[in-house]
C-alpha positions as CSV (number, residue, x, y, z in Angstrom):
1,X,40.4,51.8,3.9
2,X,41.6,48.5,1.9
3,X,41.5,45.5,3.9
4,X,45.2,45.1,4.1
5,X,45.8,48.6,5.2
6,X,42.6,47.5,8.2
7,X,44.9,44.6,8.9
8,X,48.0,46.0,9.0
9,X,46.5,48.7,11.6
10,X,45.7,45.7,13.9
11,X,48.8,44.5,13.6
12,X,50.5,47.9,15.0
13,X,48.4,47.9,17.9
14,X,49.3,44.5,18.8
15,X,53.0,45.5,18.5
16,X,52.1,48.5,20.8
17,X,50.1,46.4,23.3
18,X,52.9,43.6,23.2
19,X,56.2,46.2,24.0
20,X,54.2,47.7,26.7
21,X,53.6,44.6,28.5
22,X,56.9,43.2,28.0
23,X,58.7,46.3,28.7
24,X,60.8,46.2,31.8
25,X,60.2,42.6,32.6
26,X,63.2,40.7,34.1
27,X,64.1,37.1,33.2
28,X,62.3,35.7,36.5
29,X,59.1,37.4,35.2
30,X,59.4,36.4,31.5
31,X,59.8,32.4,32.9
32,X,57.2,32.7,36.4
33,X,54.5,30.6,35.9
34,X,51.4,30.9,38.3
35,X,51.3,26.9,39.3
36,X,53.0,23.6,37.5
37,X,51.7,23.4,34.0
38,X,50.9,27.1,33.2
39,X,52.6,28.8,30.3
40,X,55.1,31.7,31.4
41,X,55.0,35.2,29.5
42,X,58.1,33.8,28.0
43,X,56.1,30.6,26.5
44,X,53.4,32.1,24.9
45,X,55.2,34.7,23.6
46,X,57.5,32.1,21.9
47,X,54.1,30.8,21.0
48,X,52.7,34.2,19.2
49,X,55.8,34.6,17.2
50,X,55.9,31.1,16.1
51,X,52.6,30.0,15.3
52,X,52.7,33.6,13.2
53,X,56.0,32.8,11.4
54,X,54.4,29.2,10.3
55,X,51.5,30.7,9.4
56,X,52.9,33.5,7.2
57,X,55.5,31.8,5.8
58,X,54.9,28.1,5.7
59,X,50.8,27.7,5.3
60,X,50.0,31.2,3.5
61,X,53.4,31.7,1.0
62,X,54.4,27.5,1.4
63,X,58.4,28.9,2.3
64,X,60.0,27.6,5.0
65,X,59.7,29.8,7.9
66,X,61.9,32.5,9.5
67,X,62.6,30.0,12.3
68,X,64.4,27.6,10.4
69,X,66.2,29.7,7.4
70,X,67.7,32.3,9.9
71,X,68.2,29.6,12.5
72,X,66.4,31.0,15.1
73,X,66.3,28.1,16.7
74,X,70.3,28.6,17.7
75,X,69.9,32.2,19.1
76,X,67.4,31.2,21.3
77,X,68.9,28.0,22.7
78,X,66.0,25.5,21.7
79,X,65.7,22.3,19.7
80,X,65.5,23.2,16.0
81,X,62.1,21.1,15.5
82,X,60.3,23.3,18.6
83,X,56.9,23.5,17.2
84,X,55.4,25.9,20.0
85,X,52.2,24.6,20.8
86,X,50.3,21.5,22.0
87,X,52.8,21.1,25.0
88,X,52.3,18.5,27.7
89,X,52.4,19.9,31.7
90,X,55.8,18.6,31.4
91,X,56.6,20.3,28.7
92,X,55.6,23.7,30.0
93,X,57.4,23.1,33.1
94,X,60.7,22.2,31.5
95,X,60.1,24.8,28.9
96,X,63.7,26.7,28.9
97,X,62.5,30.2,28.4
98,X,64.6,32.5,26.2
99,X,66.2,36.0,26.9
100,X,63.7,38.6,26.6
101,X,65.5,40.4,24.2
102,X,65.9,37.3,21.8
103,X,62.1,36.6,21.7
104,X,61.4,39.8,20.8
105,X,63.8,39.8,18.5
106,X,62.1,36.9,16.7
107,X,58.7,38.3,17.3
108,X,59.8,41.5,15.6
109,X,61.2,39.5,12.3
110,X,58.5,37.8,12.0
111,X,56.3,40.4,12.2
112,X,58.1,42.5,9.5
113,X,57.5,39.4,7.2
114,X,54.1,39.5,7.9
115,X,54.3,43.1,7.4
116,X,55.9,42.3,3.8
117,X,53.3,39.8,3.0
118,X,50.1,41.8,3.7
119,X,51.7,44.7,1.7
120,X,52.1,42.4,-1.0
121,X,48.4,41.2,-1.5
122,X,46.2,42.6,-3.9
123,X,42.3,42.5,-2.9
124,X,41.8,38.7,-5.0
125,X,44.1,37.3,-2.9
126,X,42.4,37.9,0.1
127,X,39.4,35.3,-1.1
128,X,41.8,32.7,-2.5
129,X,41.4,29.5,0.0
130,X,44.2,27.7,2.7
131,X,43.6,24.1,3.3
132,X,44.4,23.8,6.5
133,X,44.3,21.1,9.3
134,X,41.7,22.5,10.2
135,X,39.4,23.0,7.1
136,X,39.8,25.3,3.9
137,X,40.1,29.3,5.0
138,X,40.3,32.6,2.5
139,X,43.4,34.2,3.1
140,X,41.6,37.3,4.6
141,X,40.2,34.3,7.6
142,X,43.5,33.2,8.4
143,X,44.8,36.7,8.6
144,X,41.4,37.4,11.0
145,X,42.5,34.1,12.9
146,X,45.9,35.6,13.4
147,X,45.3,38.8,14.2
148,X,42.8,37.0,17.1
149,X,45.5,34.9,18.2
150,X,47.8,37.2,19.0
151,X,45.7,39.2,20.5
152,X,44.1,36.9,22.8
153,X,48.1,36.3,24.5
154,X,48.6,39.6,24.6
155,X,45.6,39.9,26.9
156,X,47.2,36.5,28.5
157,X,50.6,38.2,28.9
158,X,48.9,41.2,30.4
159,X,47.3,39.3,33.1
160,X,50.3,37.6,33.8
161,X,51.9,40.6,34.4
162,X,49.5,41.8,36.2
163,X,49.8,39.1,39.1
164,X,53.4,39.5,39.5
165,X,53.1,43.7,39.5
166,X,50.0,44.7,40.2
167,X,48.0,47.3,37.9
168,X,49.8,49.1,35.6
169,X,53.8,48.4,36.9
């Protein structure tokens, strides 16, 4: 199996993982947080998709991002220059989370340009080096990293669901 085929297959069970935990939820449950300061399904789901679409788009292919060209930042009712991340307590509180249907939405789309991207790579690629904030990564690394991300929120969202329904409601 190539590399980009192993990725790719990660990336459809996330997808699988992710409808199955947000399936059914109501708005209440997409913006209940378990105390003052603690992200909501809705958050970090906002989160996954946005920190993927900047790191698709903007850092790996150096394009402006989903969220900005297709104005996502209208259909979901927040400020175009939402970052996602490194939010205050009052920030998470005040955090106006969107309609269910419109994150995933956004998820999906940029997902599908992730999709495209990975498709798109031939195996020298993968080794070719990011500079980041955070240090110079290959390609295949920030993919890893992403891939890891997303699936460490998924397991977030699942708990989260979990203390509002119980197992496996």
């Amino acid at each position: 199996m190539e590399l980009k085929d192993y990725i790719l297959v990660e990336f459809d069970g996330l997808d699988r993982g992710m409808t199955r935990i947000i399936s059914g939820l109501t708005h209440e449950e997409l913006a209940w947080k378990p105390s003052s300061g603690c992200n909501s399904i809705g958050l970090i789901l906002f989160h996954v998709a946005k920190f993927e679409d900047s790191f698709t788009n903007a850092r790996l292919q150096g394009k402006p991002e989903v969220w900005a060209i297709k104005k996502w930042y209208q259909r979901l009712d927040l400020a175009e220059n939402e970052a996602g991340a490194h939010y205050t307590a009052e920030q998470v509180n005040a955090f106006p989370v969107p309609r269910g249907e419109d994150l995933l939405a956004y998820h999906a789309e940029v997902r599908g340009q992730t999709r495209e991207y990975v498709n798109s790579l031939t195996p020298d690629v993968f080794e070719k080096n990011i500079t980041l904030a955070f240090g110079d990564r290959s390609v295949a690394a920030i993919l890893s990293l992403m891939v890891a991300h997303a699936s460490q929120h998924v397991g977030e969202i699942s708990y989260l669901r979990g203390i509002q329904r119980g197992m496996d409601k």
